[in-house]
C-alpha positions as CSV (number, residue, x, y, z in Angstrom):
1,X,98.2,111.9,107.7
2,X,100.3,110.3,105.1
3,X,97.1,108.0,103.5
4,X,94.6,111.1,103.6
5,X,97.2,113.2,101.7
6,X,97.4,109.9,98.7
7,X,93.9,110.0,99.0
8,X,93.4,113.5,98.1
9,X,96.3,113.8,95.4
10,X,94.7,110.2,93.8
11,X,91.4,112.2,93.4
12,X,93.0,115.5,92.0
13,X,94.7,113.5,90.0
14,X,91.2,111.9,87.9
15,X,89.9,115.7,88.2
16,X,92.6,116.9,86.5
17,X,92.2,114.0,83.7
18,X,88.8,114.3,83.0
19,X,89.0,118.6,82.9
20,X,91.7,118.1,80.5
21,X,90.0,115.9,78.5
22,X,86.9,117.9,77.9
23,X,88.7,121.5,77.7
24,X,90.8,119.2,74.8
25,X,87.3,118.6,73.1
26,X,86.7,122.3,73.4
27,X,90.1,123.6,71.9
28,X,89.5,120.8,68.7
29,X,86.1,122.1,67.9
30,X,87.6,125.8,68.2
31,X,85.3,127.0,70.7
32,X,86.2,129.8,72.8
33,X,85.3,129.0,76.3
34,X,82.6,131.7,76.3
35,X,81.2,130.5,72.8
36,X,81.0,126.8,74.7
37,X,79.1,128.5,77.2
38,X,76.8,130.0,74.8
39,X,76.2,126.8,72.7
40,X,75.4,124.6,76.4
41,X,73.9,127.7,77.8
42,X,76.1,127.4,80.6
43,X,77.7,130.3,82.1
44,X,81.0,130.9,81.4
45,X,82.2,130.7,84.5
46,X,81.1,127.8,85.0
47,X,82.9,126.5,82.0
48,X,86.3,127.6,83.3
49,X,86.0,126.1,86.8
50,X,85.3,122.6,85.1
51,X,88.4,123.3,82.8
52,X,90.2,123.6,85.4
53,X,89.0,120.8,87.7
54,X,87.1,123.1,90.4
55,X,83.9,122.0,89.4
56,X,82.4,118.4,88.5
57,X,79.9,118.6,85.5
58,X,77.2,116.7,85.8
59,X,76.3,113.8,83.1
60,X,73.6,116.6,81.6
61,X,76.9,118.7,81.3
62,X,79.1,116.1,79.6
63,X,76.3,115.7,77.0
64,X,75.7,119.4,76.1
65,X,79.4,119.8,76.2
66,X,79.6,117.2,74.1
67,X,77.0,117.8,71.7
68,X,78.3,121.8,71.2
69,X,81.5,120.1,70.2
70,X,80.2,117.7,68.0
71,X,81.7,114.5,69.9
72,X,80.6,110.8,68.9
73,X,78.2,108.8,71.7
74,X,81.5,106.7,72.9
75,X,82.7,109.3,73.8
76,X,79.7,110.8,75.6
77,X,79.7,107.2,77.3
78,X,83.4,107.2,78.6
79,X,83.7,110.9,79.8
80,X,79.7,110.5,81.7
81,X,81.8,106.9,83.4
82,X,85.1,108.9,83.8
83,X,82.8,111.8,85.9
84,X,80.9,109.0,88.0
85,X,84.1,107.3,88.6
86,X,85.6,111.3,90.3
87,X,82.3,110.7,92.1
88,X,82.7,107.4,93.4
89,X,86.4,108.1,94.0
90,X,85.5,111.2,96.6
91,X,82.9,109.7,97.8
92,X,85.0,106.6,99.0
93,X,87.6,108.8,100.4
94,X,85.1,110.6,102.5
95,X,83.4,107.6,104.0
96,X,86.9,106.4,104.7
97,X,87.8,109.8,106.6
98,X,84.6,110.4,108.2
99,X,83.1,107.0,109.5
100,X,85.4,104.1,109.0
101,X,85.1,100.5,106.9
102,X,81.8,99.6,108.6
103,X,80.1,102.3,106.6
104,X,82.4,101.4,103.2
105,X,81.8,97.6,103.6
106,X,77.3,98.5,104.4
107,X,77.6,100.3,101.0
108,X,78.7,97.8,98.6
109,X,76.0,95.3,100.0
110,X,73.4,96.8,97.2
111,X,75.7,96.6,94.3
112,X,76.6,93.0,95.5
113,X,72.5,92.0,95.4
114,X,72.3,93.4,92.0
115,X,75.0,91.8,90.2
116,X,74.5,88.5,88.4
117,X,77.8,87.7,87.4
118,X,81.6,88.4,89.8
119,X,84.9,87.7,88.2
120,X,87.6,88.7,91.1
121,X,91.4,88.4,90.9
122,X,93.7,88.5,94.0
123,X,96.8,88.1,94.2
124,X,98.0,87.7,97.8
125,X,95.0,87.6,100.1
126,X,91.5,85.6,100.2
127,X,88.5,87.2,98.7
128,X,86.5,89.0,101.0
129,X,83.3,87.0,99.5
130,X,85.2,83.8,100.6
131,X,86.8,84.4,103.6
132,X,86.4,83.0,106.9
133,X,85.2,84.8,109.9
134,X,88.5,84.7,111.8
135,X,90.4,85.4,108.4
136,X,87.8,88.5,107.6
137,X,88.6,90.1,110.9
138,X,92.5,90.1,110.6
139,X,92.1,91.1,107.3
140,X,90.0,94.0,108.1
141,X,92.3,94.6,111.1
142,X,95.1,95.6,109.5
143,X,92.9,97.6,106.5
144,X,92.1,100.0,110.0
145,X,95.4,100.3,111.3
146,X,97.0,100.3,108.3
147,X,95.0,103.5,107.0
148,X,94.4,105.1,110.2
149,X,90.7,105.4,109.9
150,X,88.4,105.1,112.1
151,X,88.3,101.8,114.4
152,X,84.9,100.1,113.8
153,X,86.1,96.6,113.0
154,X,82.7,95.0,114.5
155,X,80.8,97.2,112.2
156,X,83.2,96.4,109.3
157,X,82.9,92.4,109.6
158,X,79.3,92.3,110.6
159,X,78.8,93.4,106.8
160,X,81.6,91.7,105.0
161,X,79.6,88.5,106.9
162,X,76.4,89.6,105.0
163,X,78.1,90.4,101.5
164,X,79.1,87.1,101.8
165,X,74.9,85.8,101.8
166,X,75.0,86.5,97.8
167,X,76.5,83.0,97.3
168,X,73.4,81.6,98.2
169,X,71.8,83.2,95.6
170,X,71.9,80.3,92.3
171,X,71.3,83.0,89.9
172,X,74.4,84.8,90.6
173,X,77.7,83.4,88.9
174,X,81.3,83.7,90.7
175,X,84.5,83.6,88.9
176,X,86.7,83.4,91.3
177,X,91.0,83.1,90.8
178,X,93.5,84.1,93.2
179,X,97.1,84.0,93.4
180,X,99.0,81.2,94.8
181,X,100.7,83.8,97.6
182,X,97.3,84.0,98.5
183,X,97.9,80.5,99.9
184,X,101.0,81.4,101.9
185,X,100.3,85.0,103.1
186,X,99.2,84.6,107.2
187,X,97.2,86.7,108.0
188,X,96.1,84.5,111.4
189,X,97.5,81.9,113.4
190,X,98.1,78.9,111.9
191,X,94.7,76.8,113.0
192,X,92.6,79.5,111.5
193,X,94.7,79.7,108.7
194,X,94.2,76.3,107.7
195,X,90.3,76.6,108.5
196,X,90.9,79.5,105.7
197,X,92.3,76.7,103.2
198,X,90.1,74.1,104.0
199,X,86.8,76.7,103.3
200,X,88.6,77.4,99.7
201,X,89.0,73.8,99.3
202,X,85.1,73.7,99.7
203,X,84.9,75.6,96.6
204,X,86.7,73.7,94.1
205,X,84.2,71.0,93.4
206,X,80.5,70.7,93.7
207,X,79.4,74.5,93.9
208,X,77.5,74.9,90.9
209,X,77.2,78.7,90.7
210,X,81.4,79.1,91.5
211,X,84.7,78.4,89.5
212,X,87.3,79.0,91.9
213,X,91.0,78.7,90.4
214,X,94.8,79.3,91.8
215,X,97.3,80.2,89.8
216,X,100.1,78.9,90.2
217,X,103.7,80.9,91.4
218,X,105.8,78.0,89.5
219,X,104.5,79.3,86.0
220,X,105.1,82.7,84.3
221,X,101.7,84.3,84.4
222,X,100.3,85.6,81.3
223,X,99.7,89.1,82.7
224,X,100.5,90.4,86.4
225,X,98.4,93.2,87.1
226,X,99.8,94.9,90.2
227,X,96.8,95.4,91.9
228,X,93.9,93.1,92.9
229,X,90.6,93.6,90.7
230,X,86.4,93.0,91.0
231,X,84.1,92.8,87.3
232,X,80.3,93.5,88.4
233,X,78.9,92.1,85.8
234,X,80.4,94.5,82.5
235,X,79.6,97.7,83.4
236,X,81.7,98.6,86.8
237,X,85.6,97.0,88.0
238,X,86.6,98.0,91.6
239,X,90.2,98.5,92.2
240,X,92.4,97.6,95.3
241,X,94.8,100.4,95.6
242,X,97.2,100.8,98.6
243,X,95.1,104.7,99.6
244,X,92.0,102.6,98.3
245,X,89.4,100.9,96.2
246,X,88.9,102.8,93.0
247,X,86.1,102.2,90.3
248,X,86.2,102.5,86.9
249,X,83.1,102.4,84.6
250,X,84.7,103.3,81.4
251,X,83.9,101.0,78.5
252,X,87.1,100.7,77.7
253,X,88.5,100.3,81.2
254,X,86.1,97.9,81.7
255,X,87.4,95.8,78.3
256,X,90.8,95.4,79.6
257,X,90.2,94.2,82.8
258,X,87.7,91.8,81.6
259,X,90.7,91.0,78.8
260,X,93.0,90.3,82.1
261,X,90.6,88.0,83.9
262,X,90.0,86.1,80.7
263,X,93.7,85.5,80.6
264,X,94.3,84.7,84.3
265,X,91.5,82.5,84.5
266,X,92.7,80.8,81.9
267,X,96.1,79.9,83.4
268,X,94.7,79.1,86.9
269,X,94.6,75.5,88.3
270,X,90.9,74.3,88.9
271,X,89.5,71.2,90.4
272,X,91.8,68.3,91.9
273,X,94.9,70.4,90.8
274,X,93.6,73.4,92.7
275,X,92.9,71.2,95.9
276,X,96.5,70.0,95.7
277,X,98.2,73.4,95.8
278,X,95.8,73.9,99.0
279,X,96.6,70.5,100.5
280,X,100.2,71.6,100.1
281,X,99.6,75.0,102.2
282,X,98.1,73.5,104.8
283,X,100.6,70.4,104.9
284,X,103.0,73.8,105.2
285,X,101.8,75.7,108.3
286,X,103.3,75.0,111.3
287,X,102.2,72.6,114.3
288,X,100.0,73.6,116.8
């Protein structure tokens, strides 16, 4: 199918980048392939198939590679997240291919109970961490039918319902700003979309642990990223891609999006002005 093959090209695709990036090293420290191998103690077949993106190598292999050539510790850092992030990458696909949402939304649940601190941007759509039950299950809806995966919206829901149990939690922080489409995309009916609003609403005053923003369409945004974006704390950013979600935990990945967040958030509308822009939505919808 059509999403499968985007899938699959997307993670050749980061193969290929990270194999070129260490056979690059290689050909800069003017090592033969088989004098790499000889320096890592490697086999030199071995060597090739990671040059050429048929093998992974491991974060023990990044670091003797690394060390033969005589690369700095940045750079250690950012190709051992580059490798992790092929990892995560195929392992997302798979789940995706082999056992539906349910199993994709059960697996975030531990990274969710360990992070301290969520900055999310969205553009068109409620967070999932916000959503309301009815809003949850269309969105998930058409996630499944969308990508043709396999239909276990109960299972899927049931956990985005438990993810959502970390804003309970006062020593966890939520940054939270969302496009002002957000407001206007239906997703459900018009009742349960203005349940939707009204929940945001909610969230705009009074929730200590929270900072929920809109920003607004009437202003020129100082960045537009095209794609929707999660910060775990400063180490990990999860990507909403149109095959899929995507992580990055390259420092320097990281340090951008945490760069765009700090300038979205900082052109949202909080508070009274926030509650407005909702008020205005709902004063929108249609009657039922």
């Amino acid at each position: 199918m059509a999403t499968s093959t985007a899938r699959a090209a997307q993670l050749k695709e980061a193969r290929g980048v990270l194999a070129s990036r260490l056979k690059a090293l290689r050909t800069d420290a003017d090592l033969t392939g088989r004098a790499l191998a000889a320096a890592t103690g490697m086999h030199f077949v071995k060597v090739s198939k990671i040059e050429n993106a048929v093998q992974l190598p491991s974060a023990a292999d990044i670091r003797a590679w690394c060390k033969a050539c005589e690369a700095d510790e940045q750079m250690i850092v950012d190709l051992i997240a580059a490798a992790q992030n092929v990892e995560a990458m195929y392992t997302q696909w798979r789940r995706l291919e082999e056992t539906g949402l349910g199993h994709v939304q059960r697996s975030f649940q531990p990274l969710y109970e360990r992070t301290r601190r969520f900055r999310v941007w969205q553009h068109s759509a409620v967070p999932g961490l916000v959503q309301t039950r009815d809003y949850a299950r269309a969105h998930l809806r058409a996630v499944i039918d969308f990508r043709g995966i396999p239909d276990d919206l109960d299972a899927a829901l049931a956990a985005r319902v438990q993810q959502q149990e970390v804003l309970n939690n006062g020593d966890t922080r939520f940054a939270i700003v969302i496009g002002e489409q957000a407001l206007r995309t239906r997703l459900v009916g018009a009742t349960d979309m203005a349940a939707q609003l009204r929940r945001l609403m909610e969230l705009t005053s009074g929730v200590a642990n929270m900072s929920f923003g809109i920003l607004p369409s009437a202003e020129r945004p100082p960045i537009w990223p095209p794609e929707n974006f999660w910060i775990y704390d400063g180490d990990r950013v999860r990507v909403d891609t149109v095959p899929g979600q995507v992580q990055h935990r390259e420092p320097s990945d990281v340090a951008v999006y945490e760069k765009a967040f700090e300038h979205l958030a900082g052109a949202a509308l909080y508070g009274e002005r926030a509650r407005d822009l909702l008020q205005r939505a709902v004063d929108d919808l249609p009657e039922t």
